[in-house]
N, C-alpha and C positions, 0 to 999 in steps of 0.2 A: 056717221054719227059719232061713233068711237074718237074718227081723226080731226071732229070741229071739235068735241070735249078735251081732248087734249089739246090743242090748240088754245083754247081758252083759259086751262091752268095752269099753261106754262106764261103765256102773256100776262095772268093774276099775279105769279111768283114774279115776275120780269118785275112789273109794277113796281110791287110792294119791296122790292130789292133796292128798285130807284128812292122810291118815297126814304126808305130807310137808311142810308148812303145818305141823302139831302139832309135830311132832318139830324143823323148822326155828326154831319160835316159844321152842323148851325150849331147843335147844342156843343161840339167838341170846343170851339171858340169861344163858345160863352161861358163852359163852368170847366176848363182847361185846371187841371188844378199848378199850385203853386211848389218850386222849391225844388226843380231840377240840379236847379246849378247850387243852391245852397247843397244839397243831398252833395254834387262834387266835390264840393269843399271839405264837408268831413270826410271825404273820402282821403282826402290830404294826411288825416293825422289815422287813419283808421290802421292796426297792425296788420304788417304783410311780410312773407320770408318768401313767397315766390314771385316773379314776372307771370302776370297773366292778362290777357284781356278778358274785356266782362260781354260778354255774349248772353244777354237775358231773353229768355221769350218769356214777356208779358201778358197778361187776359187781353183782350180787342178794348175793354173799358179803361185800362190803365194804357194801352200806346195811342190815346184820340190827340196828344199835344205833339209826338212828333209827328206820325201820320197827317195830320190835318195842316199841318204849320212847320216841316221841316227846313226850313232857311230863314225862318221871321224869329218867332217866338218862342222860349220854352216857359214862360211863367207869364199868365193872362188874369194873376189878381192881385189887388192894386195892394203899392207896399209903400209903407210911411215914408217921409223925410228923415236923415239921420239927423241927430242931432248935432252932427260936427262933422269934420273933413273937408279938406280941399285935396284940389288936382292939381300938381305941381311936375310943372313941365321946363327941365334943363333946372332942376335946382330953384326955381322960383316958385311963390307959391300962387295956386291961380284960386278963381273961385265960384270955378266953376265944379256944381255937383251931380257928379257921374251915376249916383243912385236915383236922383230926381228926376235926370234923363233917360235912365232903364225904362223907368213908370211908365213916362210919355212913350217911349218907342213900343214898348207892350199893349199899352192902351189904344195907341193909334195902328199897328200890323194888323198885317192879312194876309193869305196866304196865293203860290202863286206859282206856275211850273218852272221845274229846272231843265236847262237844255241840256241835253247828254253829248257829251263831248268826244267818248268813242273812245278805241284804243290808240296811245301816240306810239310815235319813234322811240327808239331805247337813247338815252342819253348815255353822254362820256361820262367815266367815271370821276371821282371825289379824290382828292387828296388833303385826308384827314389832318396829316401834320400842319398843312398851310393851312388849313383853315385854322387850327388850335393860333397857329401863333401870327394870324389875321384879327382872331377874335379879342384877343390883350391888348387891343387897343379900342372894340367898343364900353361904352360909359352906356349903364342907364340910371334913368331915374328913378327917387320917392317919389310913386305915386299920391300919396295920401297917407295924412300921419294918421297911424292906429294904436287906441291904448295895448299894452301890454310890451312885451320885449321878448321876442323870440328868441333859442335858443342858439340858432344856427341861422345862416342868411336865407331869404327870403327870394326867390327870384322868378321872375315870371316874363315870359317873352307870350303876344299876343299877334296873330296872324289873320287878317279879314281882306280878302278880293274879289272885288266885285268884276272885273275883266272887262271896264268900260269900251265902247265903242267897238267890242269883238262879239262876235256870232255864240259866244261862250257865255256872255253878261249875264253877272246875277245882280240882283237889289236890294240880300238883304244883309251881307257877308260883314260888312263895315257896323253895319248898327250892332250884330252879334257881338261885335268886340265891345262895344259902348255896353250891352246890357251885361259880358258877364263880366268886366269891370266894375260895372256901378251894385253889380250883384255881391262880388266880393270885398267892395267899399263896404255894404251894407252890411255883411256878415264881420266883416273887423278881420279880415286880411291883412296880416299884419305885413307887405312887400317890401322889404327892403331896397328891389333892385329891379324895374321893370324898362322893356323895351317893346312898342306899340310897329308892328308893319301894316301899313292899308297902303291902298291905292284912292283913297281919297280925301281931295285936297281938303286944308282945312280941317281937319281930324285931330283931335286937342290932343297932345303931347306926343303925335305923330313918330317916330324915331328915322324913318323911312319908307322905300317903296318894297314892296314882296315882290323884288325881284327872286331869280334862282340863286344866285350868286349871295345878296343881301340875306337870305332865309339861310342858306346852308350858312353863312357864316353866324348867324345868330343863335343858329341852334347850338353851334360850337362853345358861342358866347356862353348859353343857359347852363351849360356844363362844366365849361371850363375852372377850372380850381377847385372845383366841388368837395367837400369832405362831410364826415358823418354829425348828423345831424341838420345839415343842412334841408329846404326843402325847396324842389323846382315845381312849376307851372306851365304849361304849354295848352294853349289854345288855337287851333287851326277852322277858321271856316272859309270854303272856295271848294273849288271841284275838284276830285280823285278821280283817276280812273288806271288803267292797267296799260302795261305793253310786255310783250313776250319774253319768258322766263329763260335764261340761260344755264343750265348743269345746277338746276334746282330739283330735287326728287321728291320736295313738299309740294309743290305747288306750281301748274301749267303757265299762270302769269303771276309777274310782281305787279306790286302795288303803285303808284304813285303819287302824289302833291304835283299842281299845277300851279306853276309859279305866276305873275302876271304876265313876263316874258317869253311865257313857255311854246308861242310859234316859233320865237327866236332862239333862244337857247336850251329848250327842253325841261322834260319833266325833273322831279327829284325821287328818287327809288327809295322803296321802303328798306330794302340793303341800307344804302349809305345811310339812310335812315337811324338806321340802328346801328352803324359803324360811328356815325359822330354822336349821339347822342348816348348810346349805352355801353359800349365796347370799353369804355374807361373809367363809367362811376363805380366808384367803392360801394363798398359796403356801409351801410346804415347813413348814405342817400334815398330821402322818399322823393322820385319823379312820378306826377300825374300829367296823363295828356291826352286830351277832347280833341277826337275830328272828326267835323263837322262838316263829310264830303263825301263822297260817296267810296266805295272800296273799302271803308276804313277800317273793316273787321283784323284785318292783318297788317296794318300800315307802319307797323315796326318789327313784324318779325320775332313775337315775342315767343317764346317754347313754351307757356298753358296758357291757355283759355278755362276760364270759371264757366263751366255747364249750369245752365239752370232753366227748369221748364216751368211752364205754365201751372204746372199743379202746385206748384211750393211757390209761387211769386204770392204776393210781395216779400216773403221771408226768405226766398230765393236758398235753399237748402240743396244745395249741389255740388258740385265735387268740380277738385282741378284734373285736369285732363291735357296732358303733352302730347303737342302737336307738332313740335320738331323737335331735331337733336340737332345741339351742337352752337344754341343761341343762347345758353343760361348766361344769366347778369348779378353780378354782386351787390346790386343795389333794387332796394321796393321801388318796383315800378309798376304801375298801374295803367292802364289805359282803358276809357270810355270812350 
């Protein structure tokens, strides 16, 4: 008798865990709230004197938008038309509008599994110098004219791969670039200076492929000449994963970015990661940079992480915390 009544309330609980999961999973899509990526953008100008990542633990009711919709959607309510802006690609101006296409790709997402791609091979290393003086010869474009006039240049490099026709393929890598572009349209981004990688064709102001070679050199680009006042942009969505640490006393694996190439020529390490993009900016450079791939808590290497638990979210009242020695940077950089 004992072991059918238990039996029965643990099949009750099973149940009522399903039903709750489903019904969590339906309302998380439909009242998802909005202003993910707006919240990054003032993260842009927001004061900083340390390198830290933001490592949040949020209540179960505030993470239902990345839990439920991690490669689709971070904003599922609907956002007006601007009233101005174009998309100007190679210096021309187009007219097509990049916020109106957000809406649609929000409106129409759903959510959908990621294949796990495992740990790779360790890649050859980076040399920094050739890539700096590789990178003085990419151009990008004005995205879209934005009232106001920044103080310092504007720059912004965007990365989305979808890894067609490989065991790897994601679906939704490419539109994430479109929405948080038409997201920073809509906030009045004022970019002076932007460069677009996808791997898919047809992709309005395109700059190239996310090859490994193309990325490393780009990130060189976002950096290169930098001075204070300035402010950069990096958006990375496609797969992260790890491969085996070498004479690291932080950490058993490094991080890495999966280029679209990367059966052919390998991962990119969150090392060189941080050798081309941090190792050189000044002081009173603000870099921010979103990845949007798995592994990403550490994917530059940064010396604090911002603590913050559950009891003090949404005001998130926590404290910085150094996690290695020996990676401090002269410039506010931020990573989400």
């Amino acid at each position: 008798m004992y072991v059918c009544l238990c039996a029965c309330v643990c099949l009750c609980v099973f149940v009522h865990c399903i039903g709750a999961v489903v019904c969590f999973c339906v309302a998380s899509v439909a009242r998802a709230p909005c202003g993910a990526w707006p919240r990054a953008y003032a993260l842009l100008h927001r004061p900083a004197h340390l390198p830290f990542t933001l490592r949040a633990r949020l209540p179960l009711g505030q993470q239902r938008q990345t839990t439920i919709s991690r490669r689709t959607v971070l904003c599922h309510t609907r956002m007006s038309q601007p009233s101005s802006g174009c998309f100007c690609c190679g210096g021309t101006s187009g007219s097509l509008n990049l916020a109106g296409l957000a809406e649609q790709l929000a409106l129409n997402a759903s959510p959908y599994n990621v294949p796990s791609v495992g740990t790779v091979a360790r890649p050859h290393g980076v040399d920094v110098d050739a890539l700096m003086r590789d990178a003085a010869s990419i151009r990008g474009t004005k995205p879209w004219n934005a009232p106001g006039r920044p103080s310092g240049e504007v720059r912004g490099l965007f990365i989305g791969i979808n890894y067609y026709g490989t065991s790897a393929q994601l679906s939704g890598c490419c539109n994430d670039v479109k929405q948080v572009l038409g997201t920073l349209q809509k906030c009045g981004m004022p970019i002076t200076s932007a460069n677009i990688l996808v791997d898919e064709d047809g992709f309005p102001g395109r700059s190239g492929q996310p090859t490994r070679h193309n990325i490393l050199r780009h990130l060189a680009w976002l950096v290169l000449g930098a001075k204070p006042g300035d402010v950069l942009f990096l958006f990375f969505s496609g797969h992260g994963t790890q491969t085996k640490a070498l004479h690291d006393a932080a950490e058993e694996f490094d991080q890495c970015l999966l280029p679209v190439d990367y059966e052919k020529n390998g991962c990119i390490l969150d090392n060189d990661i941080h050798k081309v993009l941090l190792s050189r900016l000044p002081a009173g450079v603000r870099l921010t940079a979103v990845f949007d791939c798995c592994h990403s808590g550490t994917m530059m290497d940064l010396a604090f992480k911002y603590a913050c638990s559950a009891s003090s979210a949404p005001q998130c009242g926590g404290h910085m915390e150094r996690i290695r020695e020996g990676n401090d940077v002269k410039a506010d950089v931020l990573m989400v």
